[in-house]
C-alpha positions in Angstrom: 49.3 97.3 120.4 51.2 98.9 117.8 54.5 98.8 119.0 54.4 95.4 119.6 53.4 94.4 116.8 56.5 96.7 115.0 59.1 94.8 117.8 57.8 91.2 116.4 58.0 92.7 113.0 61.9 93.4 113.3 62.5 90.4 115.4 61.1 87.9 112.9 63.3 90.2 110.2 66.8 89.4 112.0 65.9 85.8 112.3 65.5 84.9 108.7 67.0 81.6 108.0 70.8 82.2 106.3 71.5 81.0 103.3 75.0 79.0 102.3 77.5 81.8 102.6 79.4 82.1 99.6 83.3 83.2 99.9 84.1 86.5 98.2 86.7 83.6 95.9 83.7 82.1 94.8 81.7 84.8 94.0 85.0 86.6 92.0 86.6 84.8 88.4 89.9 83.3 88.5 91.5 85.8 86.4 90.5 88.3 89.0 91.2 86.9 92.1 95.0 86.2 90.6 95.3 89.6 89.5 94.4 90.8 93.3 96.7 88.7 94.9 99.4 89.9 92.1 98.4 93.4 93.7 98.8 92.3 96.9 102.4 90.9 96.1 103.4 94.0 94.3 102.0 96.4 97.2 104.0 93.9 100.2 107.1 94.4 98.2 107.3 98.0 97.7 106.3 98.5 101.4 109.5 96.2 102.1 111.8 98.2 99.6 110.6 101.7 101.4 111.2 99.9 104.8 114.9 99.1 103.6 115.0 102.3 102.3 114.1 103.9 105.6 116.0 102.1 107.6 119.3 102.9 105.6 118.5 106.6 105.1 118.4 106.4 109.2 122.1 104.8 109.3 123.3 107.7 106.7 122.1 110.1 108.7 123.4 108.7 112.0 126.7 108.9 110.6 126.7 112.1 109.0 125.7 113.6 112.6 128.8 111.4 113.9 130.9 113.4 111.5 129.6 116.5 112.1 130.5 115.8 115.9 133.7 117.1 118.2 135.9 114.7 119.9 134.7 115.6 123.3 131.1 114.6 122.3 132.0 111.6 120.5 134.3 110.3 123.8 130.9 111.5 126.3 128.3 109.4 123.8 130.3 106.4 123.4 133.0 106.6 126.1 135.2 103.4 126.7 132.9 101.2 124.6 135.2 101.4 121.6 137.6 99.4 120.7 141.4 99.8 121.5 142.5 100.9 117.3 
């Protein structure tokens, strides 16, 4: 009898009538909900600025590996795809 008195227990627990959900805006001040999305500006733009970044460190690379490479393995990688000067 005990254990079914412990399953109505927690059953009757989990169905507790919810009250009017308030939005974390609401529950935070003005000042702080514009200073988070100022954050969240600031972090979106560096991650931008260290994708460009990446991106051309790539190309720099690319072309210092071109440089470093003979004729022979310049003509096999890119063949008759150049153009003719």
């Amino acid at each position: 009898m005990m254990a079914k008195k412990k399953q109505q227990r927690t059953m009757n627990e989990s169905e507790l009538p919810k009250e009017k959900a308030a939005t974390l805006a609401d529950q935070l001040g003005g000042d702080v909900l514009a200073k988070l999305k100022a954050a969240k500006q600031e972090m979106v733009a560096d991650e931008k600025a260290k994708e460009e970044e990446r991106l051309a460190k790539a190309a720099f690379e690319r072309k210092q590996r071109e440089k470093n490479m003979s004729f022979e393995e310049l003509l096999n990688q890119y063949g008759d795809k150049g153009s003719k000067f």
